[in-house]
N, C-alpha and C positions, 0 to 999 in steps of 0.2 A: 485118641483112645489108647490107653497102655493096658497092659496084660499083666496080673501079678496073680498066685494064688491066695496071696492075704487081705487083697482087695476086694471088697463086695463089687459085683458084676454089673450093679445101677452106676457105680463111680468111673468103675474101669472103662466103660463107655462112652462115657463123658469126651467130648473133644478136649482135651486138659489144653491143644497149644493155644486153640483159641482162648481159652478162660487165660490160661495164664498173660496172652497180648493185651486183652482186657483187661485182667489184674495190673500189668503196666501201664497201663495207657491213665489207671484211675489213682493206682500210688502218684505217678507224674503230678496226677489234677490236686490231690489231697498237699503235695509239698506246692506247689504253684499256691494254694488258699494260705497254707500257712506262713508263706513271703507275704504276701497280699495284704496277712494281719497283722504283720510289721513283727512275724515269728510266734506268734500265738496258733493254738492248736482252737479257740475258740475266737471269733462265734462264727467258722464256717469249716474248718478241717475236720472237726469232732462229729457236726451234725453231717458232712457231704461223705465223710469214713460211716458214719452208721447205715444211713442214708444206702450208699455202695454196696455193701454185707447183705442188707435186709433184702434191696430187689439182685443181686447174683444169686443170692436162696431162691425169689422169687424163679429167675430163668431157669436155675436146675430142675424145680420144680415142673415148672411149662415142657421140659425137654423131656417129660416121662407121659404128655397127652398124645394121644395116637391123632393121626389123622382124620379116620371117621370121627371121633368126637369134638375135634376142630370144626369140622364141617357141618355135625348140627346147631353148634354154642354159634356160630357165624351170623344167618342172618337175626336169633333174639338179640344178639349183644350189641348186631348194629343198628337196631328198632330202638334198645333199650339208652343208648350214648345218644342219638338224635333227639329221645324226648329230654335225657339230661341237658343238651345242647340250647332247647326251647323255653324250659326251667329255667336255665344260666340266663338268655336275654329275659328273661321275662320278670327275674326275682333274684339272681347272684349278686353275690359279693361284690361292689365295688369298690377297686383300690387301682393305685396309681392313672386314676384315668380309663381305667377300661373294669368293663364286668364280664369277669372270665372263671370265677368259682362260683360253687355253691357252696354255704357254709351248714354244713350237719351238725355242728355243735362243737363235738371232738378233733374234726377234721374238717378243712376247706379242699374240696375236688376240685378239679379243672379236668371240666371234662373233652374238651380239646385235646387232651394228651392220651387219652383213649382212643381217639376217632383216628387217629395218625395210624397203627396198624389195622384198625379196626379198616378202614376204609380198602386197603388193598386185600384183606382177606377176603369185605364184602364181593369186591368188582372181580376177585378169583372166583368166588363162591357164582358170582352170574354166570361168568364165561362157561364154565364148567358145566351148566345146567343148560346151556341154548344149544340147541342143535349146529351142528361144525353147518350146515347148510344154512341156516340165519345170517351166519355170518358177516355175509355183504350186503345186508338187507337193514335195513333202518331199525330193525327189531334188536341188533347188536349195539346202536348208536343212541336212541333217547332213555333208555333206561340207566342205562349205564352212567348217558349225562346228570340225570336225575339224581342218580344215587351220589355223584359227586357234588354236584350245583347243590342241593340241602345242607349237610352240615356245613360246605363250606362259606353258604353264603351266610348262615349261622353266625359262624364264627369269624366271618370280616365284622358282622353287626356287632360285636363286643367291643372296640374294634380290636384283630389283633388278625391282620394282613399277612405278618411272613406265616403263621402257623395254616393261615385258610390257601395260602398256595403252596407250602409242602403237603398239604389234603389233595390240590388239584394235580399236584405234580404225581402224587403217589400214584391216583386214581388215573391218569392219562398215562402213566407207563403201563397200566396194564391192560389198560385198553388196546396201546398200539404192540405191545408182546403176545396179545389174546390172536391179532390177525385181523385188525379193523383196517379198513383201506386207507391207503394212505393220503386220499383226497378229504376224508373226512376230518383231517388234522388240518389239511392246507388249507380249507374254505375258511372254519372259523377262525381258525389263525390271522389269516388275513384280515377279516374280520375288526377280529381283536385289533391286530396292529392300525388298521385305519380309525380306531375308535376312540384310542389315547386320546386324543388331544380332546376330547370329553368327557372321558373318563376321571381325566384330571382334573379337566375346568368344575366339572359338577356332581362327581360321585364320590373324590377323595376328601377327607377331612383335610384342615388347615397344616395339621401337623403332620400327613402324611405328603401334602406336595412341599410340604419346607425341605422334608425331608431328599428328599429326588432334586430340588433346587441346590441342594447343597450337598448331592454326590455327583453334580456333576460342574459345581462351581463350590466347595470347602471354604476355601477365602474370603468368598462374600458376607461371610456373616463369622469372625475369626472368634469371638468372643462371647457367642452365642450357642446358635443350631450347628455350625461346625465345629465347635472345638474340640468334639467328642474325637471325632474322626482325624482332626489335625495335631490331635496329643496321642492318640494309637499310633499313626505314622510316624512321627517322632521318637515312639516309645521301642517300638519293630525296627527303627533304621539305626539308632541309638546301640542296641546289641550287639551291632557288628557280626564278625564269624563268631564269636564264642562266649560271646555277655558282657556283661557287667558282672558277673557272678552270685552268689545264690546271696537272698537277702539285701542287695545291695540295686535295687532299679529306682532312680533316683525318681523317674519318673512316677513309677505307680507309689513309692512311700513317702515323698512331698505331694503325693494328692494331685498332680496334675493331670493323672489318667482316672476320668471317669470310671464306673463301671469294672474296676480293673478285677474286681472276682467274679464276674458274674457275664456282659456279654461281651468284654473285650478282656479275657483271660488268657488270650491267646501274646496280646500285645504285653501284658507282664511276663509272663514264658520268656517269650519272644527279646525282651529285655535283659531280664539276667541271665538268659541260657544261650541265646545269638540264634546265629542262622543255624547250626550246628543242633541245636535242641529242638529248635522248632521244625527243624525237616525231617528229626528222628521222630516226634510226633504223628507228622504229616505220612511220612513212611510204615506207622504204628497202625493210623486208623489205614491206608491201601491194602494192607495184608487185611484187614480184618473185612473189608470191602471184596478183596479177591475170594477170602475164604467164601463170604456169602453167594458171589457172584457162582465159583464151582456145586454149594447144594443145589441152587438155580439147575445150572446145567446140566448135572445129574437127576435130577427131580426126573420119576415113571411115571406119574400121574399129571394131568393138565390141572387142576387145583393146587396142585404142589407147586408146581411147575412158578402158575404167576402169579402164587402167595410170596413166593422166596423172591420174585424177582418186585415185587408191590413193598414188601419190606426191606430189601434189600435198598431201595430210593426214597424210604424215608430216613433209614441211615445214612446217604449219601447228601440227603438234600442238606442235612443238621450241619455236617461239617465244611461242607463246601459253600453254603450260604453262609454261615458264620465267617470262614476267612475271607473271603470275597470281601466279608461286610467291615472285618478290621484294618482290611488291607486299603481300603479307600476305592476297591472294582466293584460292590454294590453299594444300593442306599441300605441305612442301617434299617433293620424288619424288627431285632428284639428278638436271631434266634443263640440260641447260646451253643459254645462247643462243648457237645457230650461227654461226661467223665472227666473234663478239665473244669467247664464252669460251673460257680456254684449255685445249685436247685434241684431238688430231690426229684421234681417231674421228667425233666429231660432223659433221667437215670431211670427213674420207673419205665419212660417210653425204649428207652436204648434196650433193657433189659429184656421187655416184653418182644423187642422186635429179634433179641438173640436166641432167648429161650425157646421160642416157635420154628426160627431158623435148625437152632441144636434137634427139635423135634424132629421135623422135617430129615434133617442129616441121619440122626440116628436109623428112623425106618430105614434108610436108604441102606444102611450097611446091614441092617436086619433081614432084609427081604436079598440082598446078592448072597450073604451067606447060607440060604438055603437054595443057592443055584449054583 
């Protein structure tokens, strides 16, 4: 927030240091697209710059909705993204293999990228409404599963995996921040974990256990399913401390790195800018995680409270599954890094999860200064 008398008082409010770590974090992503196109501002720096502009208007905007009207728009919008969700398997868009939009004419939605905060405001939106005495009572446990286990099993049927467990992730953080006991995570956990070897044999598609086959054996298949993953490596160890220097990564501009604007944007970074860029990145998005993490903790209201900490983990999931997955520590899911890779939805979803956040924040200094 800065103070100026020439400044209208909607602006001066505004977290400006967070905007501006985000304005750097997404210049970084826009010159990263323009290496990528071998120095061209087209076809991904121009549209991911528009792109950028259109949803930070978008957060400003969200950062002037109050609270109470968060909280009745809450459960129609999460009624209204499930039946988009049903629509999408039922009649979407299919491209690259999967059916994850719907096409309106003008515009193809993906409504996936909705449900990502929609989801942790819903399972706020329950907590908040059950009696603190339900609590430990199973009346806190299968609703809540419900509202998760739907879209996300939705949105595996497309198929598109890493986005249906940044939904479960979202929604099990707020679960276990709401005050669900801790047994209720160990059982089905366990569960879970005894079930892999099923799970894999007969419920994952062909290309999703190639996938897990070759993050945890890359070599096996050099010229194929892993080479995505063994030219990223390559591309990240290649930079050294200080790059190759800008325009100059031999790897992503001879075509050897796949994907290199899109889910492995980190490993061109990572290439021309070395270890040195890429850890001021990594340092870029932590502040911007701490930032969320403090309206978390400040939050007066219990809706407040595990909307910021539900949003707060699906900003977390995006970038910490993304490196993981460049890095050669996960199997590749297809999640991209926020504000670096290029695609307008990620940025829609980053945007929405900030603007709600900024919301949040803001009440919080509006209601101490009248104390």
């Amino acid at each position: 927030m800065i103070s100026s008398a020439i400044i209208p008082q909607p602006l001066a409010r505004l977290p400006w240091r967070l905007i501006f770590l985000v304005c750097g974090i997404g210049g970084f992503g826009l010159i990263n697209l323009y290496s990528a196109a071998g120095g061209a501002i087209q076809p991904w720096a121009m549209r991911q710059g528009a792109a950028f502009a259109v949803f930070l208007t978008l957060a400003v905007v969200l950062s002037n909705v109050r609270e109470e009207r968060v909280k009745q728009v809450t459960i129609p919008i999460y009624g209204a993204i499930v039946v988009m969700l049903v629509l999408t398997d039922l009649l979407g868009f299919v491209g690259k293999g999967a059916q994850r939009w719907l096409d309106l004419g003008i515009i193809r939605l993906q409504p996936s990228e909705f449900m990502k905060p929609a989801i942790a405001l819903m399972l706020a939106r329950f907590y908040d409404l059950l009696p603190a005495g339900d609590m430990k009572s199973l009346r806190a446990i299968w609703p809540a599963a419900a509202l998760i286990a739907v879209p996300a099993g939705l949105v595996i049927l497309q198929p598109d995996l890493g986005t249906g467990l940044m939904i479960c992730f979202a929604g099990v953080t707020v679960m276990f921040l709401a005050g669900v006991p801790l047994r209720w995570f160990l059982i089905p956990g366990g569960l879970l974990a005894a079930a892999i070897p099923l799970i894999y044999e007969f419920l994952l598609h062909d290309y999703q256990r190639k996938r897990i086959d070759i993050f945890l054996d890359p070599e096996s298949d050099v010229r194929g399913a892993g080479y995505h993953i063994i030219q990223s490596k390559i591309a990240i160890g290649s930079g050294g401390l200080f790059g190759k220097g800008f325009l100059q990564g031999s790897q992503s501009h001879l075509q050897y790195l796949p994907e290199g604007h899109t889910d492995f944007a980190f490993a061109t970074l990572a290439e021309e800018w070395g270890m040195v860029g890429g850890s001021l990145v990594i340092i870029a998005y932590l502040f911007v995680i701490r930032w969320c993490l403090g309206v978390a903790a400040k939050a007066t209201t219990r809706f407040a409270r595990l909307s910021c900490a539900g949003l707060t983990a699906v900003l977390f999931s995006y970038f910490a599954i993304n490196l993981l997955m460049v890095m050669g520590l996960a199997p590749v899911v297809g999640i991209p890094l926020p504000l670096i890779s290029y695609g307008g939805s990620a940025v829609m979803t980053v945007m929405i999860c900030l603007g709600l956040l900024m919301s949040f924040e803001r009440q919080q200094r509006t209601r101490s200064s009248f104390h």
